[in-house]
N, C-alpha and C positions, 0 to 999 in steps of 0.2 A: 430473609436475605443473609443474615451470619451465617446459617447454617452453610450456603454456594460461597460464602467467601473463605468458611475456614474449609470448604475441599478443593476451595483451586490451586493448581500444583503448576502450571503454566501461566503467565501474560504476557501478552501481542501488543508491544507497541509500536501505535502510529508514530512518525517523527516531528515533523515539522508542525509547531502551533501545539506542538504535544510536549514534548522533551525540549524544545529550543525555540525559539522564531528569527530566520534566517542564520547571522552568524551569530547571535543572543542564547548563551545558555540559560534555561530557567534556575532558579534559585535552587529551588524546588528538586530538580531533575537526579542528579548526583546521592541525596538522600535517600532520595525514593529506591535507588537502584540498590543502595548499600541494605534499606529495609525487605526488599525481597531475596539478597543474599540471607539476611541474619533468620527469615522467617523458611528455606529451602525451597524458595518458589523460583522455577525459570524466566527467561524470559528471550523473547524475539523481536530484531525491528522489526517492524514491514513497512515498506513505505511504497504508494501507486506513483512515486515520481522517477519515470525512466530516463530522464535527461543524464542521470549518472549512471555510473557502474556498481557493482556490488563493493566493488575495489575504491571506488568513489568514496561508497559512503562512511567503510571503514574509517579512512585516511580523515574525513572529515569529524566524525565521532571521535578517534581520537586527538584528533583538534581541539577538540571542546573540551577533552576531559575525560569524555566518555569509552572505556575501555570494551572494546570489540574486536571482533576477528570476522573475518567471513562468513565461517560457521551460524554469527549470531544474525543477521540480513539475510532476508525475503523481501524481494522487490516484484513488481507486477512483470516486469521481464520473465523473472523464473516460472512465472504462472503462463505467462505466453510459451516460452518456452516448453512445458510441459504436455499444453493444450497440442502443440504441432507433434509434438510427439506421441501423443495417445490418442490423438484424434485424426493426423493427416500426416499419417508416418510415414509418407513416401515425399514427402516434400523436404527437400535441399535448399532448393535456390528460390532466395523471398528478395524481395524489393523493399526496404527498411529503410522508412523516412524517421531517422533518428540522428542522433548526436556521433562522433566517431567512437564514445564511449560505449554505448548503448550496440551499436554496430559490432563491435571488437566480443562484446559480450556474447553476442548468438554465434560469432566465427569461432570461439573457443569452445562454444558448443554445439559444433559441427557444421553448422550452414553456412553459405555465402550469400553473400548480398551481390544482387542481380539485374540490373536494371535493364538489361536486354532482353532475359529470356526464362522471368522468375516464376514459378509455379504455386506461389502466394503473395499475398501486402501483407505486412505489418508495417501499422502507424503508432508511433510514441508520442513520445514529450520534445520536440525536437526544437530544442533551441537555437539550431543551426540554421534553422530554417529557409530555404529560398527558392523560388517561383517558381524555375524550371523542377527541381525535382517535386515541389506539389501538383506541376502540369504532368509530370511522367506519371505519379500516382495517381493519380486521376483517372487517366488513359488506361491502367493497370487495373484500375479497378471497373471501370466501364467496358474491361473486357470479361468481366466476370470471374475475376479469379477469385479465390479463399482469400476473405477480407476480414482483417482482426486487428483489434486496436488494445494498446496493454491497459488500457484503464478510461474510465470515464470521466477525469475531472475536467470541468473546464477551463478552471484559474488553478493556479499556482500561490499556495499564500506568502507573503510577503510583507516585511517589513518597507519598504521602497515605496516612492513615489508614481508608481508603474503598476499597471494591470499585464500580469505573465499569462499568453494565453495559451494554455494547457494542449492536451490532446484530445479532449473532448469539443472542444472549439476548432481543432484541425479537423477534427472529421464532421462538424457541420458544416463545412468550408464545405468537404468534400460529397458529403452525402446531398451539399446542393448544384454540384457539378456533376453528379455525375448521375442523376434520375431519381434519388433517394435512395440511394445502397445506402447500408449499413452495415456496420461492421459485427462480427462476434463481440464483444468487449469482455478483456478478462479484468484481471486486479481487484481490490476491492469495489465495486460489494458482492462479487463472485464469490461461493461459498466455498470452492474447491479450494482456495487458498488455506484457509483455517483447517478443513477436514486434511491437506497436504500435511501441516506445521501438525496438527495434531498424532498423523501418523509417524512424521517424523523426531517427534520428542515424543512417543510414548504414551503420552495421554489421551482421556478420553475427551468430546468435544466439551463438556460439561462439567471437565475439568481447568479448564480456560476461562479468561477474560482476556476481553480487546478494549483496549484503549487507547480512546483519539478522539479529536475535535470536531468530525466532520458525521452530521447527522445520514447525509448520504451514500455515505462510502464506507464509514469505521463502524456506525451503530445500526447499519442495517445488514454489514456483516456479520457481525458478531450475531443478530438475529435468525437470520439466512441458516447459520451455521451452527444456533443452538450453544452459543459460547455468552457468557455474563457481558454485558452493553455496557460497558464505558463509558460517559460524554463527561470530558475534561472542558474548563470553560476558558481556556488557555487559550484559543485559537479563533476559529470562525465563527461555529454557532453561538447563540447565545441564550437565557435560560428559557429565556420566552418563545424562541422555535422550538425548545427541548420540549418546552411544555403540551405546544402546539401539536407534536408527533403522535401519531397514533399507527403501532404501541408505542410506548415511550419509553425511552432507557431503562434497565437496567437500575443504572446510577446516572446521578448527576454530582460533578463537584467540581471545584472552582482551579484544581490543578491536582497532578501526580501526587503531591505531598498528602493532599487531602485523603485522597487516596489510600497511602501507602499508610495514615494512620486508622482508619478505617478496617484496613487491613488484620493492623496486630491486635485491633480492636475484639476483632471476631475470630481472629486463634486465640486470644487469654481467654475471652468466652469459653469457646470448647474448649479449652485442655481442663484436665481434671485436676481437682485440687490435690 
């Protein structure tokens, strides 16, 4: 295991339950980020929650503390985005049951949203959410059109009193209206994300680690795609699913910090005396 820890030259982190919970920075978080500075390792958010923008998440990261730019966010949007473009390049006009952030995002990259006469769905995380346009979706999709949803979760975690129900719960809503469609679903645990982020920093897939909280979305990406398995205990899972999993992480540890000492752990190892 030192030896993949002292070659990774990129890590992928999940956000929420990972780096923060809700408006809660972790303790942990800030240090971590200063020890992959001091050790030359990169790093990316990514996060499967499309309710925001890339611009969003910026604005909120550095809320917290945490210094970003756009450059550094990969959200499951860009991975939708991507998919319509290498896969269903002639398509313009979608019908996007999303947030007006999330909406504004595919208009800047080139589409319109379309509810009359759209030649795909995408469905997000849409916390806007309300009846008529779930009944247009619907409709849209029972007519058979290109049907794609940015990600599979189907909660939202949260510090609150409230169950946030995701985009994977909008499309069982849906896929039980409308005969059992289902959709493509990109984001995590879709591999093409990782192999994206890895072409676009340079490195190889084996040069990576992903880390995040969520045994179905973060660690069977990171798997999928041949990148070091993360499970932080910061968030959802807990040690005893971790255990349960087969195969089973990578790593298990109890937060970023752990982590990130782990880390320098296994560069003083290799570096030569």
């Amino acid at each position: 295991m030192n030896s993949r820890l002292a070659r990774l030259r990129h890590v992928v982190l999940d956000m929420d339950g990972t780096l923060y919970s809700g408006s809660r920075l972790f303790d942990t978080t800030l240090p971590f980020l200063s020890t992959l500075d001091s050790l030359g390792i990169g790093h990316t958010f990514l996060t499967n929650n499309t309710s925001r923008s890339r611009a969003d998440y910026v604005s909120k990261l550095q809320k917290l503390g945490i210094p970003a730019s756009g450059s550094d966010i990969y959200t499951a949007a860009d991975s939708t985005i991507a998919y319509l473009r290498d896969e269903l390049a002639g398509v313009r006009r979608i019908a996007l049951l999303g947030t007006p952030s999330l909406c504004a995002q595919f208009e800047e990259e080139g589409f319109v949203v379309d509810w009359n006469d759209p030649q795909a769905v995408v469905v997000g995380f849409d916390t806007t959410l309300d009846y008529a346009r779930l009944c247009r979706t619907a409709w849209w999709i029972s007519r058979g059109l290109p049907y794609l949803a940015t990600h599979p979760d189907y909660v939202c975690p949260t510090s609150e009193p409230i169950v946030l129900v995701d985009c994977g719960s909008i499309c069982a809503c849906l896929e039980a209206a409308t005969g059992g469609r289902k959709p493509v679903v990109l984001g995590k645990p879709d591999p093409s994300i990782l192999r994206a982020l890895a072409k676009r920093r340079g490195v190889a897939g084996g040069e990576m680690a992903m880390v995040g909280d969520r045994l179905y979305t973060d660690v069977e990406l990171a798997q999928r795609a041949g990148a070091l398995a993360v499970l932080v205990l910061s968030g959802e899972a807990t040690a005893e699913e971790a255990a349960r999993r087969q195969p089973p992480p990578d790593m298990v540890v109890s937060d970023v910090g752990e982590f990130g000492r782990t880390l320098c752990e296994a560069r003083a190892e290799a570096s030569p005396l």
